[in-house]
C-alpha positions in Angstrom: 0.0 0.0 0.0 1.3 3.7 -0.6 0.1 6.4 1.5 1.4 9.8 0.2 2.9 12.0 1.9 0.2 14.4 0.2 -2.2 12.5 2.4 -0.7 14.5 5.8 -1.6 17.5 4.3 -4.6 18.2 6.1 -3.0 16.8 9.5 -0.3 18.8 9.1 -2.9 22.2 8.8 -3.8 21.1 12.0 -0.9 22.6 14.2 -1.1 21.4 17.4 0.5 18.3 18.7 -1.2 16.3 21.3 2.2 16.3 23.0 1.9 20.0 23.7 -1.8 20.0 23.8 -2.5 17.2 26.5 -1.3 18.6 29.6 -2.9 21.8 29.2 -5.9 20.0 29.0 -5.0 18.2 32.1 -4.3 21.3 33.9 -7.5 22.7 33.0 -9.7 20.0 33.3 -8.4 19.4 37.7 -8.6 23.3 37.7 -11.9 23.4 36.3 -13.5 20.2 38.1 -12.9 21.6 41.5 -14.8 24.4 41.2 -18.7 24.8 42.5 -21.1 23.6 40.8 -18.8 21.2 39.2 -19.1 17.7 39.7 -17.0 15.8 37.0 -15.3 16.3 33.6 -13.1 14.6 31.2 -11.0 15.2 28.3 -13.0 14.8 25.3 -12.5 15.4 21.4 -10.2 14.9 19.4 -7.4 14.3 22.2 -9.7 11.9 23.4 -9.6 9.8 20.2 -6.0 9.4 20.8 -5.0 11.9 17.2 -1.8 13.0 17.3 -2.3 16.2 15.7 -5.6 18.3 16.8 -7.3 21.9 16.1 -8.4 22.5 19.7 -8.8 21.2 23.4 -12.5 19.9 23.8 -13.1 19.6 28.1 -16.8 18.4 29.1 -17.9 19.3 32.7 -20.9 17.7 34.6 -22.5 20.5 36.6 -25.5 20.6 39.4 -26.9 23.9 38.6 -25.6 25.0 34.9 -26.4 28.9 35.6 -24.1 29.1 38.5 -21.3 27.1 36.9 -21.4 29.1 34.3 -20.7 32.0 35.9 -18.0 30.4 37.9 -16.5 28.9 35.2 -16.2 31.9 33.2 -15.0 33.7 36.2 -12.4 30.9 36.6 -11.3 32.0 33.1 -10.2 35.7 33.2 -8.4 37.3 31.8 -8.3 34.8 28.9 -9.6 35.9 25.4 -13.3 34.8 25.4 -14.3 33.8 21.6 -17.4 32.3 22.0 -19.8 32.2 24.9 -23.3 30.3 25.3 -25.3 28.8 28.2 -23.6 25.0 27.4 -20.5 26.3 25.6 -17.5 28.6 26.1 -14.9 28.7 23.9 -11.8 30.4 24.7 -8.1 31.4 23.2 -5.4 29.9 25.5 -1.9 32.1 25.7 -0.4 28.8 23.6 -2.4 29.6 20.7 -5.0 26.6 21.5 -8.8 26.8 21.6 -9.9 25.1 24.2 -13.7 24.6 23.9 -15.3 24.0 27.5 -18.8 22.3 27.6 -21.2 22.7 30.5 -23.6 19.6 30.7 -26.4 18.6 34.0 -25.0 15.9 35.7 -26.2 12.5 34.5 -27.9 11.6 31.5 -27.1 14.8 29.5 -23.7 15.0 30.7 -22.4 11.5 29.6 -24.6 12.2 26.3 -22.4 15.2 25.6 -19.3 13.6 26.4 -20.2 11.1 23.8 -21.2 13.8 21.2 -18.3 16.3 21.6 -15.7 13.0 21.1 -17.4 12.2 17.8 -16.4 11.6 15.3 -18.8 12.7 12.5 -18.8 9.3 11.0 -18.8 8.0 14.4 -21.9 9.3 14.9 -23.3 9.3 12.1 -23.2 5.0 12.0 -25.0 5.4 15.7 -27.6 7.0 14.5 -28.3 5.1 11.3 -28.0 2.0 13.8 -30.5 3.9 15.8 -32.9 3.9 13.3 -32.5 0.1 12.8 -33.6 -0.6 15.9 -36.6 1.6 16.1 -34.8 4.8 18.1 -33.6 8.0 17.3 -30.5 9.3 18.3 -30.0 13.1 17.5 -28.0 16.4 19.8 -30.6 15.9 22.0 -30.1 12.2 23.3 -31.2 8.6 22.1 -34.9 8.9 22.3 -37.7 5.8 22.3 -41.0 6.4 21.1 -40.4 10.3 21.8 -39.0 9.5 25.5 -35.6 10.3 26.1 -33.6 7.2 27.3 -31.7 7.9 30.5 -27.9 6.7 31.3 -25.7 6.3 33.9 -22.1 6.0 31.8 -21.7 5.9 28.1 -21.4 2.1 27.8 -24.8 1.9 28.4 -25.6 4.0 25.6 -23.9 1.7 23.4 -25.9 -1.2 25.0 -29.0 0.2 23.8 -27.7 0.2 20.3 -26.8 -3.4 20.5 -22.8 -2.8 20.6 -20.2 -3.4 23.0 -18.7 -0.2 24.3 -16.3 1.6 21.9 -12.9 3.0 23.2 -12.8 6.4 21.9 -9.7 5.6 19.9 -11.0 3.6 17.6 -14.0 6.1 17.2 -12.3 7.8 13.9 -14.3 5.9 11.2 -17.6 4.9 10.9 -17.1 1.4 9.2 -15.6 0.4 12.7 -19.2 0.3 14.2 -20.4 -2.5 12.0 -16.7 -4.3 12.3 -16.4 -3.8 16.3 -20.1 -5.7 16.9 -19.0 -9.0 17.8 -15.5 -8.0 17.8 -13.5 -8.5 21.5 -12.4 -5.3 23.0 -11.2 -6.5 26.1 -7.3 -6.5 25.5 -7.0 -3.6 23.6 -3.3 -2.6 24.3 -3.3 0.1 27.5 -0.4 1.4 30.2 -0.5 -1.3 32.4 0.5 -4.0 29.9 4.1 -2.4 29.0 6.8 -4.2 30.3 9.7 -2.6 28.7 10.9 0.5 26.7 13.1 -0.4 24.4 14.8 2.5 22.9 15.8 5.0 25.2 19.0 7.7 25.2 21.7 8.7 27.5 24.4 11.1 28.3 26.5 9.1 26.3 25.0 9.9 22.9 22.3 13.3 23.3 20.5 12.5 25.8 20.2 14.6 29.2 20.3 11.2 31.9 22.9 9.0 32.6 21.8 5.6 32.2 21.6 5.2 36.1 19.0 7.9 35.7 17.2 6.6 33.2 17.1 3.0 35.2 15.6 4.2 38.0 13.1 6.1 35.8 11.7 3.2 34.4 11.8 1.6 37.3 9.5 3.7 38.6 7.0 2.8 35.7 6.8 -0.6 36.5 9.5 -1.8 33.9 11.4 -4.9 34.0 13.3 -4.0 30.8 14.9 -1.5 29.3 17.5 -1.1 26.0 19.8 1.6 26.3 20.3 2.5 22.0 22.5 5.5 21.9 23.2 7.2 18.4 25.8 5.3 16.0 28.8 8.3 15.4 27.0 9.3 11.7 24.7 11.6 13.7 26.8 12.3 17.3 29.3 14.6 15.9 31.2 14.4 19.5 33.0 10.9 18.8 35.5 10.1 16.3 34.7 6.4 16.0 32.6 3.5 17.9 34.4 2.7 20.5 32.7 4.7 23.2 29.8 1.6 23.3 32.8 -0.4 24.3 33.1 1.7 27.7 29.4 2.2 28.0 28.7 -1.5 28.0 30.9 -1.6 30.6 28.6 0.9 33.0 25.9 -1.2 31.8 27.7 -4.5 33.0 28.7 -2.8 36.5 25.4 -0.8 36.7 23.1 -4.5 36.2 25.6 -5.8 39.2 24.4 -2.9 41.4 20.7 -3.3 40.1 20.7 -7.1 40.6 17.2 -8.2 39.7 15.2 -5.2 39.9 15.9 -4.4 36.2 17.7 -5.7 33.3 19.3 -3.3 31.0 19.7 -4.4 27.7 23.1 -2.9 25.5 21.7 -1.8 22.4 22.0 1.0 19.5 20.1 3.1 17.4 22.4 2.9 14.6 21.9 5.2 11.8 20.6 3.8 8.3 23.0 5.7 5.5 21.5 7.1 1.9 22.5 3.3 0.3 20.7 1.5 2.8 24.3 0.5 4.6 24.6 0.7 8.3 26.7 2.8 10.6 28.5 0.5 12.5 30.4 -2.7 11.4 28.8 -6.6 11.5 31.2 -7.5 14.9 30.0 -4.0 16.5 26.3 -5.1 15.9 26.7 -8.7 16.6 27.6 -7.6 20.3 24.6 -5.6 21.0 21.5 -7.6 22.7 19.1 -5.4 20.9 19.2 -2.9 17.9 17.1 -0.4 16.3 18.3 1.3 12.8 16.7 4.6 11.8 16.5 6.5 8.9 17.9 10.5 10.4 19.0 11.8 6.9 18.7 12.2 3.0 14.8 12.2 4.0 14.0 13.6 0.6 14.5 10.7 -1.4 12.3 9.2 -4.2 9.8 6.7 -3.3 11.8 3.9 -4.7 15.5 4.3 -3.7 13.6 5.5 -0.1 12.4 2.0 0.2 15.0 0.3 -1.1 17.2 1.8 1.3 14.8 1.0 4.0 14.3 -2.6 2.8 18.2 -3.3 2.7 18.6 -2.1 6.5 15.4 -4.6 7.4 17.2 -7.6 5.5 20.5 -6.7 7.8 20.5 -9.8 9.8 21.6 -7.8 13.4 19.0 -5.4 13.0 15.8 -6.2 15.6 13.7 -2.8 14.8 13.0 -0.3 12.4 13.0 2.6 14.7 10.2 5.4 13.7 9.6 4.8 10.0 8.5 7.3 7.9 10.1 10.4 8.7 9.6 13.2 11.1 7.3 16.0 12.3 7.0 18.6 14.5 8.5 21.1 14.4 9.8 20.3 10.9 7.7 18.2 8.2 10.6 16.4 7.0 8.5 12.9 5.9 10.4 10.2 3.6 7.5 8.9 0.9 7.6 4.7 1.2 5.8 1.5 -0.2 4.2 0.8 2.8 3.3 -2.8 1.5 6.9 -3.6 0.4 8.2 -2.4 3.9 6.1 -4.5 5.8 6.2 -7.6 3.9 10.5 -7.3 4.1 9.9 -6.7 7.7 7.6 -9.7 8.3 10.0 -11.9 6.4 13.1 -11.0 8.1 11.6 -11.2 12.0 12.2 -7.0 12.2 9.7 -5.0 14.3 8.1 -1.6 13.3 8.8 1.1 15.6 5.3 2.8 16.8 7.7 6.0 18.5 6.3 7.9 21.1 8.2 11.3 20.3 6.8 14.4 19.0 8.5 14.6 15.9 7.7 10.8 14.8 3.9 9.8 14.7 4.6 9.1 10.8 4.1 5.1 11.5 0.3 5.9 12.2 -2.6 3.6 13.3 -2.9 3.3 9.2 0.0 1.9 8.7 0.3 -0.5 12.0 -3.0 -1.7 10.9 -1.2 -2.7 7.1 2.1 -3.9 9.3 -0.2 -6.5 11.4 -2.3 -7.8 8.8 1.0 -9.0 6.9 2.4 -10.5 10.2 4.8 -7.7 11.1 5.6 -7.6 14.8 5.4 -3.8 16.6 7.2 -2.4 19.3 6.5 0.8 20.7 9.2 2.8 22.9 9.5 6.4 23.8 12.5 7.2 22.2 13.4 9.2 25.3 16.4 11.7 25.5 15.9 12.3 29.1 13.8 10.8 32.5 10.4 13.0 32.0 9.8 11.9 28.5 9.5 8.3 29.4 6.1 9.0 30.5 5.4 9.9 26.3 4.9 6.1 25.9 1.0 7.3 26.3 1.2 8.9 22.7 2.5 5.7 21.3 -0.2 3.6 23.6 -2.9 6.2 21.8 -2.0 5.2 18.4 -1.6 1.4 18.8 -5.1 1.9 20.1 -6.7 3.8 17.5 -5.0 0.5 15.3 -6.8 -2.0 17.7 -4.0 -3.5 18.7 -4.2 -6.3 21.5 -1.7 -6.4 24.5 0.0 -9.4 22.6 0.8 -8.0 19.4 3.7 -5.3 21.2 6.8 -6.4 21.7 7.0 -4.2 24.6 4.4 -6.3 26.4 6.0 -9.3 26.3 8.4 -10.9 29.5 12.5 -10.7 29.0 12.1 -14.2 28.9 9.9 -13.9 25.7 11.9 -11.2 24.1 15.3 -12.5 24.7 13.9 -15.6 22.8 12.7 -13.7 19.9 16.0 -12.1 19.7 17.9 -15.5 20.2 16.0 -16.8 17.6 17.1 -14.3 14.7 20.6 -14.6 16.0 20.3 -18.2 15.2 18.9 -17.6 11.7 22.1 -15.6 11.1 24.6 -18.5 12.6 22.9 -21.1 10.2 22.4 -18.8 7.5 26.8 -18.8 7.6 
C-alpha cells in the first residue's frame, strides 16, 4: 500500500501536537472540576480519540446547577480571550495559541450524552444514528430517544448497549465502518499502560541524551518496567565521537550498573544505529553482533524518491543484526521532514526477516500511524513501541504511542514491549540463530 505523503496534508494544517496539547488539558480540566457547581469532567475530542495532531482542546464538565457554573466557570477563566460564549458552551483562546472549547452539561444523563457527542467523530456518529434507526430509536443532539421518551444513562457504555454494541474505546472512534466491524469484535485486551513491560529505545548522556543511564534506570523503574534497552546514536549523527568505540566503555557501566541493580531491572546494551543514503549501516557486523538489541533509523537524506527510499529502507530490514526499524517514515513537529515509502513492500520485508516496526512515542515521529500498523499487522509484522526518550520526564510519552496502537486496535500481545524478558530474549535469540545457520 502507498500512502502519500500528500495524504498529511490536512493533518499537518492542524498545528497542534497532542504532546503540547494534553497537559494543558490536564491542567484545566483538575482546575476546572474543583470548582462549585462542578461535579465531573473529562477530556473529550479529538485528544480523546488518541490523534496525534488536533485543532483544539474539547473539556466536558458535569455540573449541578448550569447557571451558576457558568458564571464560575467563566470567572475561573479571566483574563483569557473569550471567543465564544453560550449557556452550554465557552470557547476560549489559551496564551499557547490553542482553543480550548469548554462544555457545561447537567450531571447525568445529558452529561455522559455530551461527552459522547463532543468526542465524535462525525462518522462515528453518524453509524450510531443510522444504527439507531434500525432498531426503532432515534439518536440526535438531543439524546437517544424511544418512542419520543428520552432514554436515560448512567455511563456511556450503556448508551452503546441500547444500540446493540459493546462499548467503543474512543480511539478507535475515527471511522464509521468500525461500528459494523467492532459488533461482535472482542475489546477486552486492547493494548493500555498497564500492559508495557519494557521501553526499548531510550538515550543517555553518552549519545544526546540529558540522563545518565543510572537515571534513566531508575526512571523506568518507577514505571513498573522490568526491561529497558539503552540504544544511543551510532557516530554518523553524534558529531562528539571520532569512531565507535565509546559503546565499548558504556557497555561496561551497563555491566557494572546491572551488578548494582541485581534483579530489579535488566538493561539491555543496544543501539540506534543510523541507516545511511544506500541502505548501509553505521557501524560494522562484529560492532552489531555484540549488541542484545538494535534499532536502525532512517535521520537523513529524508528527501529521497519513493523507490530508492524504500529500497534503502528494505536493505537495513534484511540486515540480519537489525531487531527494529526505529520510527519509520520520517519526522514531524517542528519540521515536516516525511520520507515517501511503499508501505506494503516495507512490511512484507519486515515480516519476512523477523524486524519489528517502531510505533515511537516522540513528538516529531507519529509518521508510523494507526494506518500503517493496521497494514504492518495484517501482513504478520511484529510492533514495538518505545518512547524514544532523550531524558527521564519523557518516558512517560509512551502514552502517545499507547494512543495510536489503540486507534490500530491492537491487542496487549501484538507489542513487543508487552511481552516478558524471557519472551523477548527468545525472539532475539531466535534471529541470531537464523544468522549463525544462515553462515
Amino acid at each position: 500500500m502507498v500512502i502519500p505523503v500528500s495524504n498529511y496534508e490536512f493533518e499537518l494544517f492542524k498545528k497542534f501536537s497532542s504532546h503540547d496539547a494534553f497537559p494543558i488539558a490536564e491542567e484545566w480540566l483538575e482546575r476546572l472540576k474543583n470548582l462549585p457547581s462542578v461535579s465531573d469532567g473529562q477530556i473529550s475530542g479529538e485528544l480523546r480519540r488518541g490523534k496525534y495532531s488536533i485543532d483544539h482542546i474539547d473539556l466536558v464538565l458535569a455540573v449541578e446547577n448550569p447557571a451558576a457554573a457558568h458564571a464560575v466557570v467563566l470567572d475561573a477563566l479571566y483574563p483569557l480571550y473569550v471567543q465564544e460564549d453560550s449557556e452550554n458552551c465557552i470557547t476560549i483562546l489559551l496564551p499557547s495559541g490553542i482553543k480550548m472549547v469548554i462544555w457545561l452539561a447537567p450531571a447525568g444523563t445529558q452529561y455522559i450524552f455530551r461527552l459522547l457527542l463532543t468526542t465524535g467523530s462525525e462518522n462515528h456518529l453518524d453509524k450510531l444514528a443510522s444504527l439507531a434507526a434500525e432498531k426503532g430509536l432515534k439518536l440526535n443532539h438531543s439524546g437517544l430517544f424511544q418512542s419520543n421518551t428520552a432514554l436515560a444513562f448512567r455511563e456511556e457504555g450503556e448508551i452503546y448497549s441500547a444500540l446493540g454494541l459493546p462499548w467503543i474505546p474512543p480511539e478507535l472512534r475515527e471511522s464509521g465502518d468500525q461500528v459494523a466491524q467492532l459488533r461482535t469484535s472482542d475489546l477486552a485486551n486492547l493494548i493500555q499502560r498497564s500492559d508495557i513491560l519494557s521501553d526499548l529505545h531510550v538515550h543517555s548522556t553518552w549519545s544526546d541524551g540529558k540522563n545518565s543511564i543510572a537515571e534513566m534506570a531508575e526512571a523506568a523503574m518507577q514505571l513498573g518496567y522490568t526491561h529497558i534497552a539503552i540504544c544511543d546514536h551510532s557516530p554518523h549523527l553524534i558529531k562528539k565521537y571520532t569512531d565507535a568505540s565509546y559503546f565499548i566503555q558504556q557497555a561496561a557501566e551497563i555491566e557494572q550498573l546491572q551488578k548494582d541493580l541485581k534483579d530489579k531491572l535488566t538493561i539491555l546494551k543496544g543501539v540506534e544505529v543510523d541507516i545511511l543514503p544506500d541502505g548501509s549501516l553505521d557501524l560494522p557486523a562484529e560492532m552489531l553482533a555484540g549488541m542484545d538489541i538494535v534499532v536502525a533509523s532512517m535521520h537523513v537524506a529524508l528527501d529521497q524518491p519513493m523507490e530508492q527510499a524504500t529500497a534503502r529502507l528494505i536493505r537495513a530490514i534484511e540486515n540480519p543484526y537489525v531487531n527494529i526499524i526505529g520510527h519509520p517514515g520520517g519526522r514531524i513537529y517542528p519540521m515536516v521532514d516525511l520520507i515517501d515509502l511503499d508501505w506494503e513492500r516495507v512490511c512484507r520485508a519486515a515480516a519476512f526477516n523477523q524486524v519489528a516496526l517502531e510505533i515511537n512515542s516522540h513528538k516529531s515521529h507519529p509518521i508510523f500511524d494507526d494506518r500503517k500498523v493496521r497494514l504492518a499487522i495484517s501482513l504478520g509484522v511484529e510492533i514495538a513501541l518505545d518512547s524514544d526518550s532523550h531524558n527521564t520526564a519523557m518516558m512517560t510519552n509512551s502514552r502517545y504511542g499507547i494512543a495510536i496502537a489503540r486507534r490500530a486496535g491492537l491487542k496487549c500481545d501484538q507489542v513487543i514491549n508487552t511481552w516478558s524478558l524471557t519472551h523477548l530474549k527468545l525472539w532475539l535469540k531466535r534471529k541470531r540463530e537464523l544468522i549463525s545457520k544462515a553462515r
